[in-house]
Backbone as CSV, one residue per row, in Angstrom:
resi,resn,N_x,N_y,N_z,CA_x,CA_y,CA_z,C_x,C_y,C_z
1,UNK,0.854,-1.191,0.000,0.000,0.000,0.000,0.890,1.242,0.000
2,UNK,0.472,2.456,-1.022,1.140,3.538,-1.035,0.980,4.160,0.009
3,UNK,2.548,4.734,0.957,2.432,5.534,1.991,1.553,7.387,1.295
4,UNK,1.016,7.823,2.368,0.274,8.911,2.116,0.865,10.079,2.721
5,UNK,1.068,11.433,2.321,1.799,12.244,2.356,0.893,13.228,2.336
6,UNK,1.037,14.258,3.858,0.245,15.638,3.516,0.884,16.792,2.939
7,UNK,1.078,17.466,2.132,1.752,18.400,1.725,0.938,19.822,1.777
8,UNK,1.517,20.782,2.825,0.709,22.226,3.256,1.843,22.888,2.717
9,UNK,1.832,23.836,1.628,2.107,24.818,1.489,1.156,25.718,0.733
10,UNK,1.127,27.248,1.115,0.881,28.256,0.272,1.169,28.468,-0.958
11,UNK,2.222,28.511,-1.321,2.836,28.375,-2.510,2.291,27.292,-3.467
12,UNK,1.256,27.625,-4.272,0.909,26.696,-5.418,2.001,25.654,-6.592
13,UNK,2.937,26.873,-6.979,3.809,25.946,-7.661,4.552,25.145,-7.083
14,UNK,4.624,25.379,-5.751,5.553,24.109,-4.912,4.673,23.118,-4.570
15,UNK,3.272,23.267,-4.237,2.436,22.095,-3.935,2.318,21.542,-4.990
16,UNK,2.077,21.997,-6.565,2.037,21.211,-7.941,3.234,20.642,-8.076
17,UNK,4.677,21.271,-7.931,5.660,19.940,-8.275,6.171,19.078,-7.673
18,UNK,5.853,19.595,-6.454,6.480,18.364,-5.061,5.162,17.381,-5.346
19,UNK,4.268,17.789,-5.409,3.170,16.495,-5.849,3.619,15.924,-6.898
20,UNK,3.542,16.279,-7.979,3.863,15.326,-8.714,4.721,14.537,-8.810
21,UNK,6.013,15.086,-7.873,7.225,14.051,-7.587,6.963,13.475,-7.024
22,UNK,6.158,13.420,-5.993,5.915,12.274,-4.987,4.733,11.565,-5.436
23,UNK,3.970,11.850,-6.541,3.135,10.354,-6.994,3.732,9.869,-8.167
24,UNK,5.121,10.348,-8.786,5.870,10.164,-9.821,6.424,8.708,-8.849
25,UNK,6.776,8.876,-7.523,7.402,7.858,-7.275,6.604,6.898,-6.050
26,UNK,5.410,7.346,-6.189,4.649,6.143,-5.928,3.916,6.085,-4.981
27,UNK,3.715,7.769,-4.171,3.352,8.178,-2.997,1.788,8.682,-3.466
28,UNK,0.993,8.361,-2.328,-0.636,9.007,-2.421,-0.335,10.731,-1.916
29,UNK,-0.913,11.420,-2.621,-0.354,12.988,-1.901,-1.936,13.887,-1.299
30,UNK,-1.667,14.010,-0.021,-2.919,15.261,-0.324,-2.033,16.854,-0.045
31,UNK,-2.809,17.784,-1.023,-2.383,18.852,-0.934,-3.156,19.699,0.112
32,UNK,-2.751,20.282,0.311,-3.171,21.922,1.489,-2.539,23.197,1.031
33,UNK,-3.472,24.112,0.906,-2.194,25.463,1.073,-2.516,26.281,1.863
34,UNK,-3.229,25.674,2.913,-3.348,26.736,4.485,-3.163,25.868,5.563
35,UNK,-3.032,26.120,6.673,-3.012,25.215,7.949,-4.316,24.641,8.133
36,UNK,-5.482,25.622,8.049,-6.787,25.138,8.581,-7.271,24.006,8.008
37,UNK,-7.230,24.406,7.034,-7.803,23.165,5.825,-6.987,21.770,6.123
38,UNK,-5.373,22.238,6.020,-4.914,21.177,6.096,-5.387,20.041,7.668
39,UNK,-5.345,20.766,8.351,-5.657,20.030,9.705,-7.199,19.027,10.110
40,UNK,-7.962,20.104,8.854,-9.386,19.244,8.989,-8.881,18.080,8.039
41,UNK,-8.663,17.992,6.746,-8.007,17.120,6.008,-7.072,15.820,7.054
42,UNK,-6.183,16.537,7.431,-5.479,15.661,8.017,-6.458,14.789,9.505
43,UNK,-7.203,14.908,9.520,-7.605,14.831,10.662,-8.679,13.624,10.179
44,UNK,-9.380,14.068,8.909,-10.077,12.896,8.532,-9.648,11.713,7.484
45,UNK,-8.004,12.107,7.377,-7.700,10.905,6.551,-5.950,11.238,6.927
46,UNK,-5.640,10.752,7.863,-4.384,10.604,9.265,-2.996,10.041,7.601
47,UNK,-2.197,11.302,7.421,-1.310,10.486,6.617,0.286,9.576,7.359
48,UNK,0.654,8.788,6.772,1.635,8.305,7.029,3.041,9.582,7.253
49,UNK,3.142,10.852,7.041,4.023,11.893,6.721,3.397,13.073,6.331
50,UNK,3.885,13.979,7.478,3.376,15.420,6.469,4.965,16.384,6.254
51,UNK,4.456,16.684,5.047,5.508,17.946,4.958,4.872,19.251,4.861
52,UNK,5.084,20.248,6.018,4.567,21.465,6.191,5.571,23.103,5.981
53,UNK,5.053,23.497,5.292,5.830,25.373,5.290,5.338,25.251,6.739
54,UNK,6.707,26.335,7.062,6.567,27.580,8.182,5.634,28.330,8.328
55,UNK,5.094,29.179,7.224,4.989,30.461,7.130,3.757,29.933,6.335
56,UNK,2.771,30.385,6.886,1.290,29.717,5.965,0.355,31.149,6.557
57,UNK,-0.854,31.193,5.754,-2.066,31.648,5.919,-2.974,31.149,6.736
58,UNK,-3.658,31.604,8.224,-5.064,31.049,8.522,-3.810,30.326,9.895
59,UNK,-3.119,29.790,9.294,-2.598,28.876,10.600,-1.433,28.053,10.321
60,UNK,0.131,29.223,10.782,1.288,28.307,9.951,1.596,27.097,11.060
61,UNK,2.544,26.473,10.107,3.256,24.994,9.704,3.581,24.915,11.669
62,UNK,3.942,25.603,12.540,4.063,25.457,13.740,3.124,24.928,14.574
63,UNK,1.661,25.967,14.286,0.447,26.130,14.855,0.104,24.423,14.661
64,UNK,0.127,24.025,13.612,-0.572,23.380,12.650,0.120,21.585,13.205
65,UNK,1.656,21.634,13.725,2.274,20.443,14.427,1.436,20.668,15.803
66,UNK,1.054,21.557,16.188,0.983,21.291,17.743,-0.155,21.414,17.838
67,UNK,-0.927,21.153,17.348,-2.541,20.808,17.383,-2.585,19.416,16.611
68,UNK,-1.284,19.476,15.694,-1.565,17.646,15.679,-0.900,16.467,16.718
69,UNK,-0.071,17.347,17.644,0.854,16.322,17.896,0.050,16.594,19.881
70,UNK,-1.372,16.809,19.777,-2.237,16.764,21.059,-2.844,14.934,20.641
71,UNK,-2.544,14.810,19.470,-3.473,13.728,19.325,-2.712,12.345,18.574
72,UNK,-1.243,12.672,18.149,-0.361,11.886,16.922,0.533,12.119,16.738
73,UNK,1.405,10.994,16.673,2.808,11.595,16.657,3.477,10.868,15.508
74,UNK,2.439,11.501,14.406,2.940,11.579,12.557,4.178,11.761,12.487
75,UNK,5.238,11.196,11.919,6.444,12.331,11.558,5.597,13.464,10.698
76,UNK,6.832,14.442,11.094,6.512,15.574,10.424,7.682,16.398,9.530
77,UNK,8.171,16.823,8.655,9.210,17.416,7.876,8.587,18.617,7.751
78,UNK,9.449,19.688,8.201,9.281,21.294,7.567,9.991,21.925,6.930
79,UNK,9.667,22.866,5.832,10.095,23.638,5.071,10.137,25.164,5.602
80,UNK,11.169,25.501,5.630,11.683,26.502,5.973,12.736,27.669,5.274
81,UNK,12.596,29.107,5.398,12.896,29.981,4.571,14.579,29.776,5.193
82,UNK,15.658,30.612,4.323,16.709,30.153,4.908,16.626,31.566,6.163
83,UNK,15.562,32.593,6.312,15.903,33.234,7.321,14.445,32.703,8.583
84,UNK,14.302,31.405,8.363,13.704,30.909,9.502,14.485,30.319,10.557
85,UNK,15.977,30.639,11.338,16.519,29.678,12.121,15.408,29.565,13.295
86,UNK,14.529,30.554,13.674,14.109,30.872,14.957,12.582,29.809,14.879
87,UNK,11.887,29.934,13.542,10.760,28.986,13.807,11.114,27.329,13.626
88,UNK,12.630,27.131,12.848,13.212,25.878,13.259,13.185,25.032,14.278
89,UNK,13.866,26.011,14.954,14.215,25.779,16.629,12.846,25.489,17.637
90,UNK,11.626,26.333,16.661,10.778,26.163,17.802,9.902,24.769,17.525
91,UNK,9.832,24.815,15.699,8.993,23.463,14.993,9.898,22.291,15.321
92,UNK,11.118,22.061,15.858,12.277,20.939,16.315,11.639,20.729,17.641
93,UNK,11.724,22.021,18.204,11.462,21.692,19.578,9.626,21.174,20.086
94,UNK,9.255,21.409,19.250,7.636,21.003,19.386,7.540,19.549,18.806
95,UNK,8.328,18.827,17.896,8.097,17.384,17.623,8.450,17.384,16.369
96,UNK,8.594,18.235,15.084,8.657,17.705,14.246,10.114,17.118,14.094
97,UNK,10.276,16.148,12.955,11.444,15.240,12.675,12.460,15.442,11.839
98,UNK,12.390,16.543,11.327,12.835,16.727,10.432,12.770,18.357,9.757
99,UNK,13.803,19.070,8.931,13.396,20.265,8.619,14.128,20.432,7.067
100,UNK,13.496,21.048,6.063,14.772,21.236,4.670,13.989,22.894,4.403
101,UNK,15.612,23.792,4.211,15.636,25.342,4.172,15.404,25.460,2.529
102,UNK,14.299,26.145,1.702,14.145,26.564,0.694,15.568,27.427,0.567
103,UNK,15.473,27.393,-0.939,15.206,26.597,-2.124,15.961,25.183,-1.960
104,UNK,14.813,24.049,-2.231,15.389,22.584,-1.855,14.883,21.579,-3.369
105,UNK,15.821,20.383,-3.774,15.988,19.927,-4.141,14.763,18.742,-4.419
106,UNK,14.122,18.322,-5.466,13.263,17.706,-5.296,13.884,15.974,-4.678
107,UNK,15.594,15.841,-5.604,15.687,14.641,-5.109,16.222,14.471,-3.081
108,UNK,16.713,16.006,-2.821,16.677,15.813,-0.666,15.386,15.486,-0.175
109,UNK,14.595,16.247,-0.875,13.292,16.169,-0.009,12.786,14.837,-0.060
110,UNK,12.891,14.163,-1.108,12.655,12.623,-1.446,13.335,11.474,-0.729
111,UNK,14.975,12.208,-0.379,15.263,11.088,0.222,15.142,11.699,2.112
112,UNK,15.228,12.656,2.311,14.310,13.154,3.637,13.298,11.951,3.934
113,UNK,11.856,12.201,3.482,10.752,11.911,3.106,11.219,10.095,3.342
114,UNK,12.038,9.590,1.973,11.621,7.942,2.167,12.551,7.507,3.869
115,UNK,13.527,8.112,4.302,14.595,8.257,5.367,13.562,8.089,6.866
116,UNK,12.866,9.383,6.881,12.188,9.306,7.992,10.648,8.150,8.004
117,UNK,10.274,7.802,6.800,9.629,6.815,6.745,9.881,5.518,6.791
118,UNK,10.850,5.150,6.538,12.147,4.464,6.781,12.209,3.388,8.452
119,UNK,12.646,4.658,9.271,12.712,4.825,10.601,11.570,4.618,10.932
120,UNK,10.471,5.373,10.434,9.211,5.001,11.406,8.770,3.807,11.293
121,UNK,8.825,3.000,9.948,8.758,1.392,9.775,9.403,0.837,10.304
122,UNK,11.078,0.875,10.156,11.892,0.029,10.786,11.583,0.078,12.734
123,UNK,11.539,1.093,13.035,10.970,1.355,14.305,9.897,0.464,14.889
124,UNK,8.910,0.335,14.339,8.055,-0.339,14.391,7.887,-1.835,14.068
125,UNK,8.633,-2.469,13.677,8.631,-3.778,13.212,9.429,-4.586,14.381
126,UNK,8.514,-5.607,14.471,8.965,-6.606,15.472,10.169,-7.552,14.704
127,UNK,11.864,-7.842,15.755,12.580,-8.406,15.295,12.724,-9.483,16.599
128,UNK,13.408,-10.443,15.835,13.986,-11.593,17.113,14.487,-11.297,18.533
129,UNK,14.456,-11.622,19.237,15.266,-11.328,20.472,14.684,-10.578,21.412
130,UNK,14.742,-10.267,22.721,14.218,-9.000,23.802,14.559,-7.840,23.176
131,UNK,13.505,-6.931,22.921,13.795,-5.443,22.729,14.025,-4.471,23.711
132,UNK,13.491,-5.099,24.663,13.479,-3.690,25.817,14.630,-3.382,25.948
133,UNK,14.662,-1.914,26.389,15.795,-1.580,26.832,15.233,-0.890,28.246
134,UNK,16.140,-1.466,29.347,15.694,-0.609,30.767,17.109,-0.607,31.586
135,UNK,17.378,1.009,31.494,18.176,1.430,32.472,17.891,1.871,33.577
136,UNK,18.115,1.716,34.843,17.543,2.825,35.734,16.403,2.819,35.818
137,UNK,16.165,3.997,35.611,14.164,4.367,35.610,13.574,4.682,34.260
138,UNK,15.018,4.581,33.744,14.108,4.461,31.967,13.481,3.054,31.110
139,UNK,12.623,3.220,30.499,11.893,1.810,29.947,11.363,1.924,28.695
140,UNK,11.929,1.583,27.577,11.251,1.623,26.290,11.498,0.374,25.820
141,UNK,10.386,0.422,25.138,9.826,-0.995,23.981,9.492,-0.312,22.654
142,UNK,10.602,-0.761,21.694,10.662,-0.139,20.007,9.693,-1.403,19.604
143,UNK,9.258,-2.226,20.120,8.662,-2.780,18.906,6.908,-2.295,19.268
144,UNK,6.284,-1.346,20.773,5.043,-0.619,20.541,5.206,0.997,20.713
145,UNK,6.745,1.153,20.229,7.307,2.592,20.856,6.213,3.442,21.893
146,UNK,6.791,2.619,23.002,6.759,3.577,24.203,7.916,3.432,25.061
147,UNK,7.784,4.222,25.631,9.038,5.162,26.683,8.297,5.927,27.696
148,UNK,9.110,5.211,29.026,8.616,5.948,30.378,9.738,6.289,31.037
149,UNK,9.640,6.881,32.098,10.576,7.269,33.056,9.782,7.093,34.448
150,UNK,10.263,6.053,35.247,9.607,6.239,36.612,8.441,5.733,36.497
151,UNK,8.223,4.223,35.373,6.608,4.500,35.486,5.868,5.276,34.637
152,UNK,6.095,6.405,34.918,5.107,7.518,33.713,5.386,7.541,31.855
153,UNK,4.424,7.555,31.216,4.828,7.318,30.029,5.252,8.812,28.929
154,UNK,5.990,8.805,28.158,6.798,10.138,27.986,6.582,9.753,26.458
155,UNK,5.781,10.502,25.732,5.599,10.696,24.135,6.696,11.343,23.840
156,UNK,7.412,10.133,22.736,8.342,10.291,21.874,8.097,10.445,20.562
157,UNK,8.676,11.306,19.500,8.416,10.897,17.834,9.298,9.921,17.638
158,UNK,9.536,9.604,16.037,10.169,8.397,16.294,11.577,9.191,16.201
159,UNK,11.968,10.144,15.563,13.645,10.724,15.853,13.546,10.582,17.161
160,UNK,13.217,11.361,18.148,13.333,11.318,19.572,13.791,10.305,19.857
161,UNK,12.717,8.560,19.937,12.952,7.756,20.191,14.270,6.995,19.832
162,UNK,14.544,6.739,18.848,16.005,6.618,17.756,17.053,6.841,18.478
163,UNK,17.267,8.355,19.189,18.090,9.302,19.220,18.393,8.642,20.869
164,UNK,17.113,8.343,21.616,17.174,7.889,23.148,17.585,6.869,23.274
165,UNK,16.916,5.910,22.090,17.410,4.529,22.103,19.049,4.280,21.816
166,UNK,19.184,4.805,20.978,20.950,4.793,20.405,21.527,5.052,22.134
167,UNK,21.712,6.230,22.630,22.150,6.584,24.073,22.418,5.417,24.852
168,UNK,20.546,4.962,25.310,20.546,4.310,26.137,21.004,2.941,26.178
169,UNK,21.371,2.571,24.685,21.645,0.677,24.795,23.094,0.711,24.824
170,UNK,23.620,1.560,24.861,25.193,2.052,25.661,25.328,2.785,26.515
171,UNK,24.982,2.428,27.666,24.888,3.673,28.839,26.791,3.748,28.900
172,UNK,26.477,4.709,29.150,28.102,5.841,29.582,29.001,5.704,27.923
173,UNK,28.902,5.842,27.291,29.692,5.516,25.519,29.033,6.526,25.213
174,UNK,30.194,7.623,24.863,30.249,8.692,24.337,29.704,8.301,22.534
175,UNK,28.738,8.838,22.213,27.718,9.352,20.477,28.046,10.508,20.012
176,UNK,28.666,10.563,18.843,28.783,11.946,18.441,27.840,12.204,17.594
177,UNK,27.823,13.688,17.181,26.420,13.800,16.648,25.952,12.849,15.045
178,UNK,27.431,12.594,14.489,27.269,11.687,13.395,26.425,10.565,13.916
179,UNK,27.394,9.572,14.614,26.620,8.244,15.345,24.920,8.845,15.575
180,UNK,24.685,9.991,16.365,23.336,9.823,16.556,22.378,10.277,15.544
181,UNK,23.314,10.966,14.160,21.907,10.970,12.967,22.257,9.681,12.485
182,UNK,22.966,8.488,12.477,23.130,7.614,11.611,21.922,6.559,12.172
183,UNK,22.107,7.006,13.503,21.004,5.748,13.905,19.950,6.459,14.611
184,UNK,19.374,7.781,14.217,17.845,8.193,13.892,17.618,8.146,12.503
185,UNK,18.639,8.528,11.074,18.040,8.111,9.933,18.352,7.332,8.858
186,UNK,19.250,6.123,9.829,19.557,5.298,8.750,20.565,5.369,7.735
187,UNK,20.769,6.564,7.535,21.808,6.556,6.451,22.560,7.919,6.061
188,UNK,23.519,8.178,5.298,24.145,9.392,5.312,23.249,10.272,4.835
189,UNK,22.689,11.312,5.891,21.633,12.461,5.267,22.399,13.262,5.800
190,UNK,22.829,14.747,5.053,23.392,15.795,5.609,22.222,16.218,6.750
191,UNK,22.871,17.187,7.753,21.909,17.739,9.167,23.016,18.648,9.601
192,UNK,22.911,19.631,10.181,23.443,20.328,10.889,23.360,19.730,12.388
193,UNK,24.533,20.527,13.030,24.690,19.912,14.181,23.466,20.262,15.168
194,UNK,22.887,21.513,14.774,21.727,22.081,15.429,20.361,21.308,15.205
195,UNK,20.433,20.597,14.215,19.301,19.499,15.049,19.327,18.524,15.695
196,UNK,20.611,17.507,15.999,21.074,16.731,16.812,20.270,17.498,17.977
197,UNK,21.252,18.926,18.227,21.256,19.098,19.548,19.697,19.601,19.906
198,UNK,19.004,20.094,18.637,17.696,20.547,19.244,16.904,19.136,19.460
199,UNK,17.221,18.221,18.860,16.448,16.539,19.557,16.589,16.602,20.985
200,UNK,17.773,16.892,21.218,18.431,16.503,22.575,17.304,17.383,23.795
201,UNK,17.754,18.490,23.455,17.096,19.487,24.173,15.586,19.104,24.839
202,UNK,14.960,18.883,23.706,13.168,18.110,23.947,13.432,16.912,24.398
203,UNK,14.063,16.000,23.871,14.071,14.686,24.991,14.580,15.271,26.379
204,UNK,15.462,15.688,26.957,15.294,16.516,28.286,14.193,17.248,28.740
205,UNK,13.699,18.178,27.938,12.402,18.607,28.710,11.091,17.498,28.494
206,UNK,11.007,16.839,27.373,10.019,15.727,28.157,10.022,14.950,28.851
207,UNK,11.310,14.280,28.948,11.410,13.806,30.609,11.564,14.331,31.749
208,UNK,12.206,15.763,32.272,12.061,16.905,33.138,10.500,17.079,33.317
209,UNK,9.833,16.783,31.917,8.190,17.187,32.857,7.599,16.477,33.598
210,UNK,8.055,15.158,34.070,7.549,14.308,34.501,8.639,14.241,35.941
211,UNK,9.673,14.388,36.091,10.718,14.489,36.820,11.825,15.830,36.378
212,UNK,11.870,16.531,37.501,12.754,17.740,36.922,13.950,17.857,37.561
213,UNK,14.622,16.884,37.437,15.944,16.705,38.383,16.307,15.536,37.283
214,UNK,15.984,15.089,36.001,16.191,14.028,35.319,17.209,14.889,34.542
215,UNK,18.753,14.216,34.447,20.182,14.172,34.216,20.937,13.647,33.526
216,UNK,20.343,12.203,32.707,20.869,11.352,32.529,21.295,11.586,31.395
217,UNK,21.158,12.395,30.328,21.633,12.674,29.033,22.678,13.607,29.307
218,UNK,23.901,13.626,29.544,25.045,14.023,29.460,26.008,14.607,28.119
219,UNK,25.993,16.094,28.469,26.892,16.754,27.288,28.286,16.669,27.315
220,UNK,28.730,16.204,25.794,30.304,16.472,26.328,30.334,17.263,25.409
221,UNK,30.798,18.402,25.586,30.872,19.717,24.574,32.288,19.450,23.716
222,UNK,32.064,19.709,22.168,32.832,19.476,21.124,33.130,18.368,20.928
223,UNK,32.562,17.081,21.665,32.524,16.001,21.469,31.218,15.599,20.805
224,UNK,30.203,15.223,21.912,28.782,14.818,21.765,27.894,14.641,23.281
225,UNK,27.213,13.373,23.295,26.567,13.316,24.717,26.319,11.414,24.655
226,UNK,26.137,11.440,25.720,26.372,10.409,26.842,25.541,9.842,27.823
227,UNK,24.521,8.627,27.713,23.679,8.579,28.967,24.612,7.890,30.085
228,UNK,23.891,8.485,31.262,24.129,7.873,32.326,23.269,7.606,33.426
229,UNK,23.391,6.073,33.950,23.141,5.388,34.541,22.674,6.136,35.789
230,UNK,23.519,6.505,36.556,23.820,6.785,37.996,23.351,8.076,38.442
């Protein structure tokens, strides 16, 4: 079955050719070119991936993750102007998985797109052997991705999860930020170091909301970071 793809932008000629690339290669697409619309849309037919602009009419690409991510935790990819660092930082830090700065490439966004879909399958698929991983007071199971701390259960996307899991099945073994995009996306995708670290950041405050003395993700500056046990 073809994975389904929401695509919100304003911009008409970008919703006409990114569509057609993505049912050129085999993807169901629905289009949007406002937030509102898109959200009722999305809401009555839940896609496998959305890719959202920043900067929209009625209700941008920010608004538009965090009224979905009360109810789903879709990956999400955003498009962003190259003078958006600031709604980056905030659409990273709210859940989405991913971000590509206009003017972008039809074949990045494609392999973006199959990368983080990728992950969310492989994520999800049951393999041989015990999956859990439990350190301490942390507890996740990749094959119904959940993750708690203490008991309480802590909504992860699947980068998040990826990014925690890599950490945690080596407690104290220093990850540099390479190691931790290789094993949130599978494979050599360029990223700046600033989304490593903005993953990082939100996996700390969603576990801080539940416990705010929670430590265990350890920075080593100009190196990378480090869970720990103790």
């Amino acid at each position: 079955m073809a994975n389904r793809i929401a695509l919100v932008d304003d911009d008409q000629n970008i919703l006409t050719s990114v569509a057609l690339t993505l049912e050129s290669e085999g993807f169901d697409v629905d289009c949007y070119n406002d937030g509102e619309t898109a959200l009722q849309g999305i809401t009555r037919h839940p896609p496998d991936l959305g890719v959202f602009d920043i900067k929209m009419p009625r209700m941008d690409g920010i608004e538009l993750l965090q009224k979905i991510r009360t109810s789903s935790q879709v990956p999400v990819i955003f498009l962003t102007s190259k003078d958006d660092e600031l709604d980056e930082a905030l659409g990273l830090g709210m859940g989405a998985d991913d971000y590509i700065t206009k003017p972008f490439s039809q074949r990045l966004l494609l392999a973006r797109i199959r990368a983080v879909l990728r992950r969310a399958s492989n994520e999800g698929m049951q393999t041989q052997g015990p999956n859990i991983v439990r350190q301490g007071e942390l507890l996740m199971d990749p094959d119904r991705h959940l993750c708690s701390w203490k008991g309480t259960e802590v909504k992860l996307t699947v980068t998040e999860f990826l990014i925690l899991q890599a950490l945690a099945t080596r407690p104290g073994m220093v990850k540099n930020r390479d190691q931790l995009m290789d094993a949130a996306y599978g494979e050599s995708i360029f990223l700046d170091d600033r989304t490593i670290d903005s993953h990082i950041k939100r996996l700390r405050r969603k576990i801080r909301a539940h416990d705010k003395d929670f430590d265990n993700i350890e920075t080593l500056y100009g190196i990378g970071y480090k869970y720990r046990t103790g």
